[in-house]
C-alpha angles and dihedrals in degrees: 000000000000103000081049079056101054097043083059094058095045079057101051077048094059094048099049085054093050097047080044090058085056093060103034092057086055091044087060095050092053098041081059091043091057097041087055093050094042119106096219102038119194091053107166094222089057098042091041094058088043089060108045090045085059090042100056086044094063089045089049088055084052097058101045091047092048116125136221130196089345091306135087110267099206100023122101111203077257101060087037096068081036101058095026100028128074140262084055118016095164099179090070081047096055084054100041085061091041091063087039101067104032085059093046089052091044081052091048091053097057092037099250096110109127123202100238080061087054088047096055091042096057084040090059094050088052090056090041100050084064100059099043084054085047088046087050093047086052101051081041090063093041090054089051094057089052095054087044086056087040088060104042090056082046090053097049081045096066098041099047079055086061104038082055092048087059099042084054096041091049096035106026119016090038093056095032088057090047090055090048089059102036096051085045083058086049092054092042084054095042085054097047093039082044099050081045097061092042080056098053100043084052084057087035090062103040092056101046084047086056093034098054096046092066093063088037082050088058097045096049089041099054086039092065100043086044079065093053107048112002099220107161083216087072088056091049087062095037082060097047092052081042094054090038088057091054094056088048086065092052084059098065089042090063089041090063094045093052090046087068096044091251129144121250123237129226120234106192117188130178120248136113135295102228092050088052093049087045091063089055097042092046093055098042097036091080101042083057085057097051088060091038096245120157110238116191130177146198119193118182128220097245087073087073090072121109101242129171113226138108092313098177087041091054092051087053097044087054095042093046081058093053092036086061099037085059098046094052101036114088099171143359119042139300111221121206122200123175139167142159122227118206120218102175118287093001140055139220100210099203123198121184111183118170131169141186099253119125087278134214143273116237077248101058093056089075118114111258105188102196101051093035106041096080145113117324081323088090078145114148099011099046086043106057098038092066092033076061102049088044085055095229134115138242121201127201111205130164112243121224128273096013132328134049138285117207119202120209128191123170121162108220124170123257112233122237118247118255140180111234117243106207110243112232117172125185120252092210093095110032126211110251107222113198096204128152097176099081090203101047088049091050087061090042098051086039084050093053103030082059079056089062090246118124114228131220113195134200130171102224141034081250100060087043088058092051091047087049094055096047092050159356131277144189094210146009116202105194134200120200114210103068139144128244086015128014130221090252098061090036086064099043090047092050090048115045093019104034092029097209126163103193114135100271107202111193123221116191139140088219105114099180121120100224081060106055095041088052095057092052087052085054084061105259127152107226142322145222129201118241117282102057123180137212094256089048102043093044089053094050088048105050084040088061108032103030103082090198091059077045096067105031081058102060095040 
């Protein structure tokens, strides 16, 4: 467009100069009109405007016959033949008039202009005044064209503008505003999914809170009637709150896991039935008794088998049905009966609880998510996904005449029988325990101590690096939240600066993922949540200083 522009007012240019040629030669007739008639010929003012006119005239021819590139710069093929070609040729015209009348006005200075040489001159401008007309017709027509040209690529312009404002509005704004609301909805949905969660681990709180106080109940409760009156039955129960609440615990563990949509994953151990069952009777027998509910049990012999399965997850799975029997029992009784049934190398572990409550329809038993994916109160959901991972049923059915009865099936493995090896370590070389809870180290070092290992114990990762500098050791059991220096550095500096290969157990009550897989990163052996227990900790430290279990192991 602006060369087409400029083009345009190179045109209007042209023109000008070619209507001028017209005037000028006019001009020139009558200048040497004038200069015969005058009674003093040869006047300056006269000559020198004849001149000039002549002058400019020649100029203006110039300038319409310039090149450029080898080529004329203002002249179509038309004007061309027009200005070079007879019958016009009106260039050598434009000259020839030129020389006329420069020799008609050196004859008028000296007298000697005659008037048939003022006649031909005036004869010849006349001609000539046609054929300039004609010439500016001509680069008239030439500039129309032009515009003509000018408007058709404004024109295209135009409509390639709009050809691209549809192409942006179909390709580009279109999608872009798709994505804008799509991704509004997202973050709608984000906000209400996110208020809902806030909502939940409000609910979340205020129900573990409940939830572990009936356990704690049952702990501060049996202590102080252990004080009364010793009795070692009162610590039996104390243990199995103790051991209640730490499945509690795994229960927030597998909340958190659900909450980011992870899977859960199994850890099967090997004890007995019966002592799984105990820790859930002994916590929900009392509370039967607060609202004056007959519990009854029947426990077969097959639960006295040694089996391997989710140990601390059975037990859940059992207590969230009797959670539920005693909330919604008002009177009457809940009946337990359990029993394991040995095919060969494996087991069905079978509960039946039932109970007199108003009961439930087949119907009722689905998973609602919504209702039933909250607080401590992961019920259904929680349930029957690891109902699921264990491969095992459950089965809601109303009791007659009133109430619900509960199935439970679960396949565990039935342990092969072993003799036990005692376990004797040498106390040349001591186990070194990072540890900044006192308490929790005294149980740890008593724990150990009860495994025939000696303990050296230090608060923080920096004191363990000076130990391990100043002697050997078996073992390092490692926290990880310390102060001055945490469990995490400690690891890596006993790994890549000490370089010490010496078995590292971790013993933390960080149950992320992102923690524990850290750690092994670091370099550590292997790790147990707090709280850890005698059977747990003795297998994790002959598995990693025995270098016999060591083998066998791996073999």
């Amino acid at each position: 467009m602006q060369i087409l522009l400029s083009q345009q007012a190179a045109s209007t240019y042209v023109i000008n100069t070619a209507g001028m040629q017209r005037m000028l030669s006019q001009k020139a007739a009558l200048l040497l009109g004038a200069e015969y008639i005058r009674e003093h010929p040869g006047t300056f003012d006269e000559q020198q405007m004849l001149r000039d006119a002549l002058d400019k005239m020649a100029e203006n021819q110039a300038f319409l016959l310039a090149k450029s590139g080898g080529r004329y710069a203002h002249l179509s093929s038309d004007l061309q033949q027009f200005y070079f070609q007879p019958p016009v040729a009106l260039a050598t015209r434009v000259e020839e008039y030129i020389d006329l009348v420069k020799t008609a006005h050196s004859l008028a200075l000296v007298g000697n202009l005659k008037v048939e040489k003022l006649i031909q001159v005036q004869s010849r401008a006349n001609e000539l005044l046609i054929a300039l007309d004609q010439a500016v017709t001509l680069h008239e027509l030439v500039a129309t064209n032009k515009v003509k040209k000018l408007q058709n690529v404004e024109l295209f312009i135009w409509l390639f503008g709009l050809m691209i404002l549809i192409i942006e509005a179909r390709w580009i704004f279109y999608p872009m505003e798709k994505s804008i609301q799509k991704k509004i909805t997202r973050l709608q949905t984000l906000r209400i999914e996110a208020n809902r969660l806030k909502r939940s681990k409000s609910e979340f709180l205020a129900r573990a809170s409940h939830e572990m106080r009936t356990p704690l109940q049952a702990v501060m409760g049996y202590l102080a009637l252990f004080k009364e009156s010793a009795q070692s039955a009162h610590l039996e129960v104390v243990e199995h709150a103790a051991k209640q609440l730490n499945i509690l615990l795994s229960a927030i563990d597998d909340y958190n896991v659900l909450s980011e949509n992870k899977e859960i994953k199994l850890d099967n151990k090997t004890a007995c039935l019966f002592d799984t069952l105990s820790h859930s009777l002994a916590i929900y027998k009392p509370l039967m008794q607060q609202k004056s509910l007959s519990f009854t049990t029947d426990l077969g012999a097959g639960l006295s088998q040694v089996v391997e399965c989710d140990h601390n997850r059975l037990a859940w799975l059992v207590g969230q049905i009797l959670d539920n029997a005693v909330k919604y029992t008002e009177y009457g009784e809940v009946r337990l009966e359990a029993d394991c049934h040995q095919r060969c190398e494996e087991a069905i572990f079978h509960c039946l609880i039932t109970d007199t409550g108003p009961g439930i329809n087949q119907t009722q038993a689905k998973i609602d998510e919504e209702e039933n994916y909250q607080g401590m109160q992961l019920g259904l959901t929680r349930a029957q996904l690891i109902i699921n991972m264990l491969g095992g049923e459950m089965s809601f059915t109303d009791n007659i005449p009133t109430g619900t009865q509960v199935l439970l099936e679960i396949p565990v493995k039935v342990a092969k029988s072993a003799a036990l090896t005692p376990f004797e370590l040498s106390r040349e070389n001591p186990a070194l325990l990072v540890e900044d809870n006192l308490l929790n180290a005294r149980v740890v070092v008593t724990l150990l101590e009860k495994l025939g290992l000696s303990v050296i114990h230090v608060v923080n990762g920096q004191e363990a690096l000076s130990e391990l500098q100043k002697q050997e050791f078996s073992l390092v059991l490692m926290d990880l939240n310390m102060p001055v220096m945490d469990g995490f550095t400690a690891i890596k500096m006993i790994r890549h600066n000490l370089g010490l290969e010496l078995p590292i157990l971790v013993l933390t009550a960080n149950t992320t993922e992102q923690a524990i897989n850290r750690v092994y990163e670091l370099g550590a052996n292997a790790h147990l949540f707090k709280p850890v227990d005698l059977k747990t900790l003795r297998e994790k430290v002959e598995l990693l200083i025995t270098p016999s279990v060591v083998n066998d192991s791996l073999s």
